[in-house]
C-alpha positions in Angstrom: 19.2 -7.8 -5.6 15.9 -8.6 -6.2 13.2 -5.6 -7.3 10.4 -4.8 -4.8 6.8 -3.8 -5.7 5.5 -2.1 -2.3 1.6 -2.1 -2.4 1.1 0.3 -0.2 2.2 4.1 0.4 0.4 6.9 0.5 2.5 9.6 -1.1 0.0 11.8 -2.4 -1.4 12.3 1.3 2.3 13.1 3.0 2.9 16.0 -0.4 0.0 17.7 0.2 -0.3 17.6 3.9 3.2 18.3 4.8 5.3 19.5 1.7 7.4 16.4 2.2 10.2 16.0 -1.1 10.3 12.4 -2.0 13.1 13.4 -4.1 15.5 13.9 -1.0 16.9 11.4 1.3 15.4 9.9 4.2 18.0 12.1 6.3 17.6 15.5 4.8 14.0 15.2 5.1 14.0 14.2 9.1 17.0 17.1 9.1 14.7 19.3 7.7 12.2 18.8 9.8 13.4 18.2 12.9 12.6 20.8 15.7 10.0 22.7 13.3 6.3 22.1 14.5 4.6 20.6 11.7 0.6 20.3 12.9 -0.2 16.6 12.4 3.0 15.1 11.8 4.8 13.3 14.9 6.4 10.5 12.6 9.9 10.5 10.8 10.0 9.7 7.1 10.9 6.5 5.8 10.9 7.3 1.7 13.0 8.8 -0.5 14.6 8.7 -3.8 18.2 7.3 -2.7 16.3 4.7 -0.5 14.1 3.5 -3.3 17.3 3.1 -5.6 19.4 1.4 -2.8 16.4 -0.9 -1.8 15.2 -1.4 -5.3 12.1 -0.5 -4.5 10.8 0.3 -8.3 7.0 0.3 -8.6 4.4 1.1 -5.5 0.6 1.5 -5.7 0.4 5.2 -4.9 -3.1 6.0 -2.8 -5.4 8.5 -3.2 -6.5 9.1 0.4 -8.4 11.5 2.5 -9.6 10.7 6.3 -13.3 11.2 7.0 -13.2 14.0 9.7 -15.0 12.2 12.3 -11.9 10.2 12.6 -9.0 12.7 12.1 -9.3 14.6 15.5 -6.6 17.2 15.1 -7.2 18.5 11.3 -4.0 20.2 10.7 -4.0 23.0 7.9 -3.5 21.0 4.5 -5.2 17.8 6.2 -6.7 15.8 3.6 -9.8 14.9 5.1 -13.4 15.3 4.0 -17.1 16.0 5.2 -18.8 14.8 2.4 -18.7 12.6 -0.4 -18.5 15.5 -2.5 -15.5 16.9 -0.5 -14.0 13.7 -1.0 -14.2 13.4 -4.6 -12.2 16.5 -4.7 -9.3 16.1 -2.0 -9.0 12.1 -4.6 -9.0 14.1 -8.0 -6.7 16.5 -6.6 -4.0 14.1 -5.4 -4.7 11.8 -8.6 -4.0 15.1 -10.6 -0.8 15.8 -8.1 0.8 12.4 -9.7 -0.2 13.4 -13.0 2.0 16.9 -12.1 4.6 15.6 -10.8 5.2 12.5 -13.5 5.7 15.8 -16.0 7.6 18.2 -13.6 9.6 15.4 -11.8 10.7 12.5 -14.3 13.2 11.6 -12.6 11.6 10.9 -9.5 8.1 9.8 -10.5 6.8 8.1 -13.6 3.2 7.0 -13.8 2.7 3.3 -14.9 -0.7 2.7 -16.4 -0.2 0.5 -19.6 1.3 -2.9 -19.3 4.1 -1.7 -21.9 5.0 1.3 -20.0 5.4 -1.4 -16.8 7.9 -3.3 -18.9 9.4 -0.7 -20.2 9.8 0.5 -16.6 10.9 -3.1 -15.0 13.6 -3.3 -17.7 15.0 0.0 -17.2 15.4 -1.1 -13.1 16.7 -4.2 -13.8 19.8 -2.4 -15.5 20.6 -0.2 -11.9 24.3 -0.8 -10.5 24.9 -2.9 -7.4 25.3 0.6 -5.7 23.4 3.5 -7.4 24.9 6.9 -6.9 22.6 10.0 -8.1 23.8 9.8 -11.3 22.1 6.4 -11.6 19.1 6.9 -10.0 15.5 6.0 -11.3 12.2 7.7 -10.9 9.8 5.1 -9.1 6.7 3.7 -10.4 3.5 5.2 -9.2 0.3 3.0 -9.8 -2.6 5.0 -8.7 -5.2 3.4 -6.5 -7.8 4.4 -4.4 -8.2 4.0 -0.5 -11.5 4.2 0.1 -14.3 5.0 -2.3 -16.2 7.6 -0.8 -15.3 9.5 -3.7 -16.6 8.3 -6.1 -20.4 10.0 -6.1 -21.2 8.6 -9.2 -20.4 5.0 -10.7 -20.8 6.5 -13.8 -17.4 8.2 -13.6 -15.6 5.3 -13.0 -14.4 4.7 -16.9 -13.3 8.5 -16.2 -11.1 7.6 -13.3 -9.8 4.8 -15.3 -9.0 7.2 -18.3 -6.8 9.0 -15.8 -4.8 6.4 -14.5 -6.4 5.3 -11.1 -5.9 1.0 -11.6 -7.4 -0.1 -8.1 -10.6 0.5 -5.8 -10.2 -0.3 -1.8 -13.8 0.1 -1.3 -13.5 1.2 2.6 -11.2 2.7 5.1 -13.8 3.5 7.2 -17.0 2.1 7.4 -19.1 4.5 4.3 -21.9 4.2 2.1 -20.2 1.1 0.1 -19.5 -1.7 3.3 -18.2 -1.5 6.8 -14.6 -1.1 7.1 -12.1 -0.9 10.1 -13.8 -0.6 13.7 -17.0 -0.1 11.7 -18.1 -3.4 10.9 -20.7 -4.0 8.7 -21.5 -6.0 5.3 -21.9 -4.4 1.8 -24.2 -2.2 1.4 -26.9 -2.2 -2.1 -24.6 0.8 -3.8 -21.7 -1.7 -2.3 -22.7 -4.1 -4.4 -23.5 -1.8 -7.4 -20.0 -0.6 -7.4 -18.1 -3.8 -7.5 -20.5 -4.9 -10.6 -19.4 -1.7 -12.3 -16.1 -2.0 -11.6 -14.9 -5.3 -12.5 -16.9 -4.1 -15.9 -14.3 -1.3 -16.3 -11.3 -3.4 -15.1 -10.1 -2.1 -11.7 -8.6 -4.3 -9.1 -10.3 -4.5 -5.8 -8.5 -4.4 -2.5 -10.5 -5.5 0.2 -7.6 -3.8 3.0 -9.7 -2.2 5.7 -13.0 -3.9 4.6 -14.7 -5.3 7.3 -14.5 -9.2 7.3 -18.4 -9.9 6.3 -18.3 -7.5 3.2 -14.8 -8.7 2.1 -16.3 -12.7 1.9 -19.1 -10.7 0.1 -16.4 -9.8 -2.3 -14.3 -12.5 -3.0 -17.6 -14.6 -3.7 -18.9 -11.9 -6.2 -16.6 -9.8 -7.9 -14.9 -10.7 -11.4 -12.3 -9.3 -11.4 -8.9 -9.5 -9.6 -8.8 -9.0 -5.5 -6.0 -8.0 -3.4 -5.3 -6.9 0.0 -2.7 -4.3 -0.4 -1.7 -3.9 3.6 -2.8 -6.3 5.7 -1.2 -8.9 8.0 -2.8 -12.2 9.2 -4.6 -11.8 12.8 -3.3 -15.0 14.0 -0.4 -13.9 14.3 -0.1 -10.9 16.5 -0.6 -11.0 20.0 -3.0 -8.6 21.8 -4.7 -8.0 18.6 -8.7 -6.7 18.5 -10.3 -5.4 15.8 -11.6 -6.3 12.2 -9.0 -4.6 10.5 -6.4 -7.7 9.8 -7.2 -10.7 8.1 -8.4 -14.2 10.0 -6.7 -17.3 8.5 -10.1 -18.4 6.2 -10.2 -15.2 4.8 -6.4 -15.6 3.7 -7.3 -18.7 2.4 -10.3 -17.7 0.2 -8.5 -15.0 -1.2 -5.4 -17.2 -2.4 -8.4 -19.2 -3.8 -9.2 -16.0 -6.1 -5.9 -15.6 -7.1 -5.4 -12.8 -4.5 -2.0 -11.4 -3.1 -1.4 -10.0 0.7 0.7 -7.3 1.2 2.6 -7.9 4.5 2.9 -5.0 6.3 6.6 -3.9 8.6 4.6 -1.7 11.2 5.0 -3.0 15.1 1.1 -2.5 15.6 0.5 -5.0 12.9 3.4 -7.7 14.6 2.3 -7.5 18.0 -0.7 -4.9 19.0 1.5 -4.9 22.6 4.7 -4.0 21.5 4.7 -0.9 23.6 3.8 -1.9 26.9 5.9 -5.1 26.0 9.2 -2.8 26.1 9.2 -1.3 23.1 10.8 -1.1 19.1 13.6 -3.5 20.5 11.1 -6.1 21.3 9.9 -6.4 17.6 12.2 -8.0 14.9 11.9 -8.0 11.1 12.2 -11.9 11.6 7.9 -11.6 12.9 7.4 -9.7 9.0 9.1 -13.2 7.6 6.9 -15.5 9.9 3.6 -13.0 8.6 5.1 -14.2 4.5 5.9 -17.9 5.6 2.1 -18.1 7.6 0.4 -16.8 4.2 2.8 -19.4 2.5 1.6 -22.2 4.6 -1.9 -21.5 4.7 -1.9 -21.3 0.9 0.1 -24.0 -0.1 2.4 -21.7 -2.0 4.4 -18.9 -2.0 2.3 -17.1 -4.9 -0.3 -15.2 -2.7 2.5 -12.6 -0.5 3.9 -9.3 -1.3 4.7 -6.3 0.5 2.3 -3.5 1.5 4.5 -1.0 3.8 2.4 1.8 4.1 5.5 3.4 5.3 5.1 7.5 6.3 1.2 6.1 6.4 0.6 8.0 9.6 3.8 6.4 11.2 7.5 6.1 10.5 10.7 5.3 11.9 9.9 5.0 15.5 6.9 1.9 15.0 8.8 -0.5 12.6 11.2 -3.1 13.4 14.4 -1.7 14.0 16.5 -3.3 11.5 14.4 -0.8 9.4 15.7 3.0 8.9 14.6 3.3 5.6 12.6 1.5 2.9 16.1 0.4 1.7 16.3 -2.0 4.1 13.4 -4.2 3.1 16.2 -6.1 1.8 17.4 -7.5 4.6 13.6 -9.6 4.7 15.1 -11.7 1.8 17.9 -13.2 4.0 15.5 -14.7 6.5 13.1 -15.6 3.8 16.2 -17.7 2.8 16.7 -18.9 6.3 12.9 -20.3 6.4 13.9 -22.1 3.5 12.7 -20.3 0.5 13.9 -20.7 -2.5 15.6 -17.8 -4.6 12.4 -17.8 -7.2 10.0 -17.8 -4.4 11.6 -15.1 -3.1 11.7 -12.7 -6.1 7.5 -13.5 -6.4 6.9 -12.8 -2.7 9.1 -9.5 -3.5 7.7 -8.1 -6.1 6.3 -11.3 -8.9 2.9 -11.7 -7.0 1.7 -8.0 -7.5 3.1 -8.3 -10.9 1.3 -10.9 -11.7 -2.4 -9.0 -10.9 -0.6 -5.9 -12.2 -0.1 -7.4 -15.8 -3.3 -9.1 -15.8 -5.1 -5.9 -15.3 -3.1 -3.2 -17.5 -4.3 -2.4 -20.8 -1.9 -2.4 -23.6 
């Protein structure tokens, strides 16, 4: 089985907020929690330590992410959400420290990646696991750090800081902010927007343009130096009933493989078909529509260099808005199969899987 990079999860959010143990299975954790009113969690989990190993799920780009409260109406207790930019920057360096914590308390669970020889180091280790990993066999997964939404960062000036401590990529917007528009806020970069992308691509960071609204993402990919990605984000095109600016059009898609960029498809039902509900419901959606979102990148690019895998699974969903051939983030193995059946071929496979992040990934890490 081929390793999987997953661009997306935002792990640091679900510990804080609701105590969730990515070092149990998917099962004990919904076991655990069924029945019990947890205040602003109505999703089952998708991730956990078993499911990684079985799935080969080895390295994810771990968020830092707090919602501005305007748009979290029912804060629960430990919400990670902020007023200010200066609440922000604490809720980020709090969960950036939380992977720091449990890298040290939990090896093997978590292990941060920040150098490219730590990464190999990593990959080689995962390409050693048994057909059928049993807990003795398991392996801690690969956190990257990365930023959603920089409305954080109060001064550029810290930036080389944030890099010291491990954070490797900047999505400049969840919301619309200070920086650019982002999703249902549209609007173009703004002069500190522009600021910040200079001073990143001096440090190094990748930019991920997910949740950027459309005018300040062209803004990006025709200014910034440095390597571009959109770490969850389907095309538009694709999904019926869909309205907003927070998926990508087809020319977008196109001038980001033009940079080099990668896409990470993402298995949620909203992002396959925004009517899946009042079409009938999870039985309606099938993993095959995450295969025609790869092969429609593939098309429009000319290749299969510039798709991945963003699942933002346990993002503020779960179990009951994926495809059902989907219990677990093990089963984003069962893509491959109709990959195959599109007719991809075995090596275009493993980049879509996990290669095409690599590929940024390597580019960007220090030594």
């Amino acid at each position: 089985m081929n390793i999987f990079f997953d661009a997306h999860q935002d792990l640091a959010y679900n510990i804080l907020s609701f105590d969730r143990d990515y070092s149990q299975s998917v099962q004990k954790t919904r076991a655990n929690e069924k029945g019990k009113e947890i205040p602003g969690l109505d999703y089952q989990t998708l991730l956990g330590q078993p499911e990684y190993n079985r799935g080969r799920v080895a390295l994810v780009f771990g968020t830092l992410f707090a919602a501005p409260a305007r748009r979290d109406s029912y804060p629960h207790p430990k919400a990670q959400i902020y007023y200010t930019p200066q609440e922000a920057n604490q809720v980020y360096w709090n969960q950036l420290k939380l992977y720091h914590q449990l890298a040290e308390e939990k090896p093997g669970t978590y292990r941060l990646i920040t150098t490219r020889s730590l990464l190999q180091e990593h990959l080689a280790e995962w390409e050693s696991l048994p057909e059928d990993p049993q807990p003795d066999d398991y392996l801690p997964l690969g956190i990257i750090p990365s930023m959603e939404g920089a409305e954080g960062l109060t001064d550029l000036a810290e930036l080389p800081e944030w890099w010291q401590a491990g954070l490797r990529a900047i999505g400049l917007a969840w919301a619309g902010n200070q920086f650019c528009g982002g999703t249902r806020e549209p609007g173009p970069l703004t002069k500190l927007g522009k600021a910040l992308i200079n001073e990143m691509a001096e440090v190094g960071f990748i930019l991920d343009i997910s949740h950027m609204d459309e005018a300040a993402a062209f803004e990006c990919l025709d200014f910034y130096q440095g390597k571009i990605i959109a770490s969850h984000a389907n095309a538009a095109s694709l999904v019926k009933g869909y309205n907003s600016n927070r998926l990508l059009s087809d020319e977008l898609i196109i001038e980001l493989a033009k940079r080099d960029g990668v896409i990470g498809v993402v298995p949620w039902n909203n992002f396959l078909n925004a009517e899946w509900v009042r079409d009938g419901g999870r039985s309606t959606i099938s993993l095959s529509m995450v295969a025609e979102q790869i092969d429609h990148i593939c098309q429009l690019t000319g290749s299969a260099n510039h798709v991945g895998i963003g699942t933002d699974f346990d993002g503020g969903f779960g179990l009951a808005s994926v495809p059902p051939e989907i219990d677990s983030i093990a089963d984003l193995q069962k893509i491959n199969p109709l990959l195959a059946g599109l007719g991809y071929e075995p090596g275009q496979i493993k980049l879509i899987d996990a290669g095409n992040f690599l590929r940024v990934l390597e580019y960007t890490l220090p030594e």
